[in-house]
KOLDREN-929229 format. One record per residue (C-alpha): residue in one letter; x, y, z negated. Coordinates in steps of 0.1 Angstrom, whole numbers, padded with zeros to 4 digits, always signed. Layout:
% residues N
AXYZ/...
% end
This chain:
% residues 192
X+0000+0000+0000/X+0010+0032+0011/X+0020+0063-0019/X+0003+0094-0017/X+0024+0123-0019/X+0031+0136-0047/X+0044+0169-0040/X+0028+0202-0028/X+0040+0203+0008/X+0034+0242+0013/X+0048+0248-0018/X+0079+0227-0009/X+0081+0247+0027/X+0078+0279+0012/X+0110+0270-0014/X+0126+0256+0013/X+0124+0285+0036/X+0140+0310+0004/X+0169+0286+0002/X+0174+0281+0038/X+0172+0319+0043/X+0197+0327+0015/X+0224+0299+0023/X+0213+0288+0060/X+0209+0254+0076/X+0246+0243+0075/X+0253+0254+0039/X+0222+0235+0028/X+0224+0200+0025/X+0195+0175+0020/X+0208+0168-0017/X+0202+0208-0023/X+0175+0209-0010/X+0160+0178-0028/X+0174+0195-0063/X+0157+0230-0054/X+0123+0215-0050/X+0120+0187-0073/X+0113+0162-0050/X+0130+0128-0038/X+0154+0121-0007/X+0127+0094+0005/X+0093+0121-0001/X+0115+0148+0019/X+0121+0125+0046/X+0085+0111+0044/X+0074+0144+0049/X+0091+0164+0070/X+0114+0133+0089/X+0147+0148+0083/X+0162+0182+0069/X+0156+0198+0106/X+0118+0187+0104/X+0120+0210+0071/X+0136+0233+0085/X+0114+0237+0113/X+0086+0238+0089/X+0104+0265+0071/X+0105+0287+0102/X+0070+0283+0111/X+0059+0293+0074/X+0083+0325+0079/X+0064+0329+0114/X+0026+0325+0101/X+0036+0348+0065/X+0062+0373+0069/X+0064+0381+0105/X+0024+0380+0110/X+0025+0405+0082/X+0048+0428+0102/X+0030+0426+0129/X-0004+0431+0110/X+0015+0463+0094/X+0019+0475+0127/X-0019+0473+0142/X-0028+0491+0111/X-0004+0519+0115/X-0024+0553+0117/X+0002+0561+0147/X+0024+0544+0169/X+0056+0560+0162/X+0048+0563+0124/X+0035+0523+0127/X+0070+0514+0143/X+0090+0534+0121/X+0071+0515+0087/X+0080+0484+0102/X+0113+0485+0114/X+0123+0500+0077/X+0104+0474+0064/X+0123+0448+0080/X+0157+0466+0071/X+0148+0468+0036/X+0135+0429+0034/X+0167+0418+0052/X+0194+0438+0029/X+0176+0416-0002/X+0195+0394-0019/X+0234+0408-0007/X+0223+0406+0029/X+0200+0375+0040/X+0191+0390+0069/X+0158+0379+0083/X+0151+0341+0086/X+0144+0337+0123/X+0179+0362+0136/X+0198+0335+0111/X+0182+0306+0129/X+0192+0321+0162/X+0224+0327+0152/X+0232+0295+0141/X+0213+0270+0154/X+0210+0279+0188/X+0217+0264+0218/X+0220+0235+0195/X+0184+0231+0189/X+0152+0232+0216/X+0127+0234+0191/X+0143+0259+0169/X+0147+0281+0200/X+0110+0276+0209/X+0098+0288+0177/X+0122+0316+0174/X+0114+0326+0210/X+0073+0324+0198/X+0082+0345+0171/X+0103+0372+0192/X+0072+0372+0221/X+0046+0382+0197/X+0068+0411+0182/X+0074+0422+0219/X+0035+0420+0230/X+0023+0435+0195/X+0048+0464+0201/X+0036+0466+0239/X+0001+0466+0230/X+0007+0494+0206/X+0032+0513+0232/X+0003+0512+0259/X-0026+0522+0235/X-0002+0551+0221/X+0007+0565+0258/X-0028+0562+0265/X-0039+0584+0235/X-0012+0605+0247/X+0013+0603+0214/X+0044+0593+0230/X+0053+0599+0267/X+0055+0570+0294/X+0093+0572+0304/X+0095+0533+0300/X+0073+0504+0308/X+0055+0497+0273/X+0067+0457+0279/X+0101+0470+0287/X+0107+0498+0255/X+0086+0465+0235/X+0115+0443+0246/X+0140+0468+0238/X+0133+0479+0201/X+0129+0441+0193/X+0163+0436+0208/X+0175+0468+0187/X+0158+0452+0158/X+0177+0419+0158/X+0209+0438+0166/X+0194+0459+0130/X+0190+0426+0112/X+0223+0411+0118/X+0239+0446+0110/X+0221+0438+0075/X+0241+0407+0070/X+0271+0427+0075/X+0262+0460+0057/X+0232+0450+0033/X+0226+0490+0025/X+0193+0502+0038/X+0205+0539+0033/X+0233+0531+0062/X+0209+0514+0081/X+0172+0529+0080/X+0192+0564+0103/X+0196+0540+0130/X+0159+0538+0133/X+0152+0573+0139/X+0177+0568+0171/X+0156+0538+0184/X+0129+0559+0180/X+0141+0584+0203/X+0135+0561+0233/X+0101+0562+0222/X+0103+0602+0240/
% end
């Protein structure tokens, strides 16, 4: 007869993702992992199927809390440029945390790619629906007439996300939003 599970698997991802975000993937070994949330090799393995099936998982619970609420934050912004501004400071100031951790899906770029198709695929999900939430907010605001249409809202979208992950591995390097936050205001300048 089969065990039930005995463990809270949300709860499990969500430790997981903290500790993979502060030490990253390499650094982090099964048996840390195991220690951190209380739980056996054979449950985590039952689970998840290995420590990148956890990992994975840990991504994906980064994509549906932290990033949808960035992107939430920014379709609730009174204006564009303002909305942008809040959450590109935002981002800054959850990535210089903790000495630099940067954020969790630039980390997973950063070291796991090329080596892994499915953490590209999710980190490429995540970066898409930054870029079209930006767009959508880009097109609206030249519509309304708050920022001027020198750029293709897709193509300025594609750039401040680019200058965003530039931003968040600067934050692993210089994990001092005062140094960091200025840069914004030039991004913004593209915005006319």
């Amino acid at each position: 007869m089969a065990r039930t599970r005995e463990f809270d698997t949300e709860a499990a991802v969500s430790r997981a993702m903290e500790l993979f975000w502060m030490r990253g993937y390499e650094a982090t070994s099964v048996r840390d992992l195991t220690q951190h949330l209380g739980i056996g090799q054979g449950s985590l393995y039952a689970a998840f199927g290995d420590k990148e099936g956890l990992y994975r998982a840990a991504l994906e619970h980064y994509r549906t809390t932290l990033a949808a609420a960035a992107l939430r934050s920014l379709e609730e912004g009174a204006d564009a440029r303002s909305a942008i501004r809040t959450m590109l400071v935002e981002r800054v100031r959850i990535a210089v945390e903790d000495d630099g951790r940067g954020c969790l899906a630039v980390n997973a770029a950063c070291e796991r790619l090329p080596k892994s198709a499915a953490i590209r695929r999710t980190v490429r999900d995540m970066q898409d629906a930054s870029r079209d939430a930006l767009a959508e907010v880009l097109r609206v605001a030249v519509e309304r007439g708050e920022i001027v249409a020198q750029h293709d809202p897709h193509t300025l979208a594609a750039y401040l996300v680019t200058f965003l992950n530039g931003l968040l591995v600067s934050s692993k390097i210089t994990p001092d939003a005062h140094a960091l936050e200025p840069l914004v205001e030039v991004a913004l300048a593209a915005l006319g």
